[in-house]
Residue, then its C-alpha position, 0 to 999 in steps of 0.5 A: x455477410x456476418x463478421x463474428x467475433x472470436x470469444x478470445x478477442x471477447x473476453x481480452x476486452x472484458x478482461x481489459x474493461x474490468x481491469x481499468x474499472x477497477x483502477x485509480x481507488x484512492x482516499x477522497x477523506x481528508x484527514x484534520x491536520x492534527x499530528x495524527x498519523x493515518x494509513x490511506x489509499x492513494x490512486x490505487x496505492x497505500x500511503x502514510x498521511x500526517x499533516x496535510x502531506x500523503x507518502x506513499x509505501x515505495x516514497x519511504x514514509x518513515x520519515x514522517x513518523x520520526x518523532x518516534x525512532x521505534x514508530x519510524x523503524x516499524x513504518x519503514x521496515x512494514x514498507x519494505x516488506x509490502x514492497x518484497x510483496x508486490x515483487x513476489x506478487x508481480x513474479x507469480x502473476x509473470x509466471x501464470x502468464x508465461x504458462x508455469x504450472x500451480x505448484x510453482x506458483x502457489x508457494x510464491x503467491x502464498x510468501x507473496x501475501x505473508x509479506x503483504x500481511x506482515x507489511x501491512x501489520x507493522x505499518x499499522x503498529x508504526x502509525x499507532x505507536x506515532x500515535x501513542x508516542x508522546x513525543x510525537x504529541x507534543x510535537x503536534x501540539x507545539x505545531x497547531x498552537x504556533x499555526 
């Protein structure tokens, strides 16, 4: 006696191997520590890295760019709109999955991924004015001449 498999339970497994194939994407990259602020990936999440330390977006990393209150602003106001993103996101996704239909979900995904682009744009205008700031310079450098 054959046993066949139903094509639900065939695709339920491809669906799950795809998805954990694709799971854990970090930064293998290690960053010199030289008072430069860097925007990376950490185990499937982005994160702020300055200094040999790595603060994901939900773990507030403003706070390494304080030396500039305008880059620190920006850095925390880009997480709060990746985070208000992926909130979006997850509802969209909760919805396709309990059957709702395209009309109510494509405005949601569509906001979702304005707030993910918008987030990801003030991040990175928080990294480069830390960059720029030469206040934040000169912090790094007193740092690596007293290392």
């Amino acid at each position: 006696m054959r046993l066949r498999r139903s094509p639900l339970l065939a695709s339920a497994a491809l669906l799950v191997g795809l998805t954990g194939a694709g799971c854990l994407h970090g930064t293998r990259y290690t960053p010199r520590r030289d008072g430069t602020a860097r925007l990376v990936m950490q185990v499937n999440k982005l994160a702020v890295y300055k200094d040999g330390e790595t603060i994901k977006l939900e773990d507030k990393p403003a706070r390494l760019l304080r030396c500039s209150r305008r880059a620190a602003a920006d850095t925390a106001r880009g997480a709060e709109l990746w985070a208000s993103g992926e909130r979006l996101a997850r509802v969209s996704a909760t919805l396709a999955a309990l059957g709702v239909g395209a009309p109510a979900i494509i405005p949601i995904a569509v906001i979702a991924q304005k707030r993910m682009d918008l987030g990801i744009a003030k991040l990175v205008d928080g990294i480069n004015r830390h960059n720029d700031a030469a206040s934040c310079a000169a912090a790094a450098t007193t740092r690596t001449v007293s290392r």
